[in-house]
Phi, psi and omega in degrees: 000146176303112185290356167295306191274021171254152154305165153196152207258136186256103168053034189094004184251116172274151199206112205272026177183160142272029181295094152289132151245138152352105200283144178235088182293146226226345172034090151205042180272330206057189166340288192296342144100009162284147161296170203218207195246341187251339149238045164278357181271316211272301181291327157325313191278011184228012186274346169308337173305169169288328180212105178284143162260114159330159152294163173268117179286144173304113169266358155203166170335300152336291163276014161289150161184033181241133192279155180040032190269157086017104158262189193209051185231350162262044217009329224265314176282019183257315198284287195301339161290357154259030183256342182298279181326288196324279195308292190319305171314293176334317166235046164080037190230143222235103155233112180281143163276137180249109158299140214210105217240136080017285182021213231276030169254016170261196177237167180265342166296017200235308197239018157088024185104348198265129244253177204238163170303181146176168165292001157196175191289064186222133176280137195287149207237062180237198190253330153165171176292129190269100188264193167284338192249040212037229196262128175249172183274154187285154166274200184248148184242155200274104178298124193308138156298132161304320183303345194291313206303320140004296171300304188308328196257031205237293177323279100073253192304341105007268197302320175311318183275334155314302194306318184312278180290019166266356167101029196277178173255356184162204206214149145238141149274129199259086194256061185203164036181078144071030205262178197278338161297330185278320162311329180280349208253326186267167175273344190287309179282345184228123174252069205271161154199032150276190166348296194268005164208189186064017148219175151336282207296343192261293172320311186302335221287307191305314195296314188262002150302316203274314185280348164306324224274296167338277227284347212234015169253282169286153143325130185314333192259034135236020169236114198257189183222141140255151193235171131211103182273341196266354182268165198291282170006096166102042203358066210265147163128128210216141176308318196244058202285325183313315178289357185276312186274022170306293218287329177273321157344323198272319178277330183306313175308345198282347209239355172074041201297179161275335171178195190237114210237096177258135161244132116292347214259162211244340199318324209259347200098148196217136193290327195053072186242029181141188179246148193319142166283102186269161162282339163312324191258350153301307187308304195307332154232004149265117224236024193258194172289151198215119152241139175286138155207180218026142182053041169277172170271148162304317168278005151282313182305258171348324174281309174318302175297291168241061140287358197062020204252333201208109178299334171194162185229125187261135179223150205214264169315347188273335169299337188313305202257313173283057204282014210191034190276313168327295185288319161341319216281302166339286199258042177066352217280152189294152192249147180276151191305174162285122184277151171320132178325285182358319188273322187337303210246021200270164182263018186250143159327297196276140185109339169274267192271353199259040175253129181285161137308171183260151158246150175326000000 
């Protein structure tokens, strides 16, 4: 049998494959940033996966900065995550939320002029910020107080408990692609010389403040973390990243996660601060579910498993096009192209929901 298309038990949560999908952000919240009924469709039609990983979500105001993107921060967005989840059960499918913090990649045209966060005054070095109004130039974002910090990781934990009564199956925290937990953590972004910066061990400390904070709503082995040490993204890569994300992996391990969320995959670009962070080099201190992601193949995928390198595979744009990439997978059947960027972040059904299954 195809090691993708084998079950697996995530801590007691059955998992009728190893398939992921990816969280993907797709801005079709609109405005009000509430979920809605399209995108309980858009997700329903993906459930065949083993597991959904949300798009990443706002866990506060604060941390928004995506047009039409989704928080978890309202009554108002918890009734809507739960028509989501409800329809995702309803036809057999397992979904976690990702809490999703910004911080110094948002904009102040977000926060009513007040300028966005980070772990230091250092401005993202990209082609510009994604607004209501298009791409604006990035600002210098503003450092968190140490005393602030608390709050932030208090939000965190907030939201966990929001997901919790929105029906989820579990929270990833989203500690990747240059996002505010991955700024505390590197050195390229964070030059602090408080608590929360200057050594190793003092960069890890928000990622691990926040999944204690997480861990103490949900069961640990319903909170997974994502990393990316090899990306670009959010202009991201740091000289001593092997040791860092060495070091937070050995802790993370310490807590007894639902798993471990690696991009490892080089698809997206790699900072070349050194040679690439394997997953082979995850296993040695981690010792829970280890998942892959970006820009695998199904025979990439299918070798990460059985290899031992990898317990499940995340895939992400090919769910974009493929609402049935499970059964594709399955029966061999040809994957439909990637749809145009254009449709991603657009607010209409088509580029969403309008992808068929395949027929002969």
């Amino acid at each position: 049998m195809s090691a993708l298309m084998t079950s697996y038990d995530l801590h007691g949560l059955k998992l009728p494959n190893r398939v992921v999908m990816a969280p993907l952000t797709r801005g079709r919240a609109g405005i009000t940033r509430i979920p809605n009924n399209l995108m309980a469709e858009y997700y329903t039609q993906r459930a065949s996966a083993g597991l959904i990983i949300s798009e990443a979500t706002a866990i506060s105001p604060q941390g928004y900065g995506w047009p039409n993107a989704p928080g978890v921060y309202t009554p108002e967005m918890v009734e809507g995550w739960k028509q989501v989840t409800r329809s995702v059960h309803d036809a057999g499918g397992h979904i976690f939320l990702q809490l999703w913090h910004m911080g110094r990649q948002s904009h102040s045209s977000f926060h009513n002029g007040d300028l966005p966060v980070s772990a230091s005054a250092i401005a993202v070095n990209d082609d510009g910020a994604h607004t209501l109004e298009g791409k604006k130039p990035r600002e210098v974002p503003r450092a968190l107080e140490t005393h602030e910090i608390p709050g932030v990781v208090n939000d965190y934990k907030t939201a966990a408990q929001h997901a919790k009564d929105a029906g989820f199956d579990g929270v990833e925290i989203h500690g990747a692609n240059g996002y505010l937990i991955d700024q505390f953590m590197q050195s390229k972004s964070n030059h602090r010389t408080d608590d929360y910066g200057g050594s190793i061990e003092k960069r890890a400390r928000f990622l691990l403040e926040v999944t204690d904070a997480v861990t103490s709503v949900w069961d640990s082995t319903r909170v997974g973390v994502r990393l990316s040490p090899n990306g670009v993204y959010g202009d991201m890569g740091s000289p001593d990243f092997h040791e860092q994300f060495t070091y937070a992996a050995s802790e993370l391990n310490k807590r007894n996660l639902a798993y471990l969320h690696v991009m490892d995959g080089l698809a997206f670009g790699f900072h070349k601060s050194g040679s690439p962070m394997t997953l082979e080099d995850f296993r040695k201190v981690f010792s829970g579910p280890l998942m892959a992601n970006c820009g695998y193949t199904k025979e990439a995928g299918e070798k990460a498993i059985a290899e031992g390198h990898a317990d499940l595979v995340a895939y992400g744009r090919p769910f974009i096009s493929n609402p049935d990439l499970v059964a594709r997978f399955q029966n061999n059947w040809p994957l439909a192209p990637v749809a145009s960027m254009k449709l991603w972040y657009s607010s209409e059904a088509e580029g969403y929901t309008s992808f068929p299954t395949y027929t002969a």
